[in-house]
C-alpha positions in Angstrom: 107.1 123.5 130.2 107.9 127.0 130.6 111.3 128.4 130.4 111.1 130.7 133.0 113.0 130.6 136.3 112.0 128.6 139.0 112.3 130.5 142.4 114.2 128.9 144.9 113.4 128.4 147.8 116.9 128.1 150.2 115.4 127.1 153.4 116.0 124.0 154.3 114.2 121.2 156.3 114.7 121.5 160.0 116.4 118.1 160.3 118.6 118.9 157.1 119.6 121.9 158.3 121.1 120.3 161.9 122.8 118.1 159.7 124.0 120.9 157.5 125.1 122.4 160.8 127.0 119.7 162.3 128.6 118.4 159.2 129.9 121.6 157.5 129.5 124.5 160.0 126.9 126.9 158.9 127.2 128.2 155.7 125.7 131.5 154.2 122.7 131.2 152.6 123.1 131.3 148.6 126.9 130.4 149.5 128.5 129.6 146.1 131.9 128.1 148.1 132.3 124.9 147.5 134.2 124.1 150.8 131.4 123.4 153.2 129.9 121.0 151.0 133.5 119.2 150.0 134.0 118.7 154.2 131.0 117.5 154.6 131.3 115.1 152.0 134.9 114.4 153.5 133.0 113.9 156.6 130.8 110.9 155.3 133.8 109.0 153.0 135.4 109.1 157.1 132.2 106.7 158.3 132.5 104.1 155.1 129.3 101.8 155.8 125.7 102.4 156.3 126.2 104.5 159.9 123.5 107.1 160.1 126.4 109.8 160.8 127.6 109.1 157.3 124.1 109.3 156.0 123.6 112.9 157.8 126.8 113.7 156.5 126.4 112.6 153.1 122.9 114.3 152.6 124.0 117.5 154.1 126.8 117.6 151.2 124.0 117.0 148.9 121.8 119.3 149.8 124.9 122.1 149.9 125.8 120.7 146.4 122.6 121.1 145.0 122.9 124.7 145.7 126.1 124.7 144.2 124.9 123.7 141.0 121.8 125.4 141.2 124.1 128.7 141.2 125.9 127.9 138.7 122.9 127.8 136.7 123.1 131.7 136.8 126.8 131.6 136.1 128.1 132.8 132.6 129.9 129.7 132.0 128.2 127.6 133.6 129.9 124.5 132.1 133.3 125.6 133.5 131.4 125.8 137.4 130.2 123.1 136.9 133.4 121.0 135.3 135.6 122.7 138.3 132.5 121.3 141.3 132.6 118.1 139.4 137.0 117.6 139.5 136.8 118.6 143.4 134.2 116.0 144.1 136.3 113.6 142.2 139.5 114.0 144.1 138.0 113.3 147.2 137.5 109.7 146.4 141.5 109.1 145.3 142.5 109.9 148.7 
């Protein structure tokens, strides 16, 4: 397997990205704020259960998360990023 880069491609599914839309506004592309991903995720721990608006809401944080950590990737530290993504996610399930 080679080393190189992949390219990413940022566009998301049509359905995804309604779901993006609803559940945490619309983000830039190649955004590397965590805060629309974090309300989105907010959004779905709202819904507990298996409704399919905490479903949208918990797939549009992953798919905004993904690009989080994908970035980070490209960061120098990335292990600092990716420690500081990982304590944010965390807090949201004391509340």
């Amino acid at each position: 397997m080679s080393p190189e880069k992949k390219a990413h491609d940022t566009a998301a599914p049509e359905v995804l990205g309604r779901w993006i839309r609803r559940w945490a506004g619309a983000p830039e592309a190649g955004a590397t704020a965590p805060a629309p991903a974090l309300g989105a995720l907010d959004e779905a721990l709202r819904r507990p259960g298996r409704s399919r608006e905490a479903a949208e809401a918990l797939l549009a944080s992953d798919a905004l998360l993904t690009d989080l950590v994908e970035a980070a990737a490209d960061q120098e530290d990335p292990g600092a990023v990716l420690d500081e993504l990982a304590a944010l996610i965390a807090r949201r399930g004391e509340g």
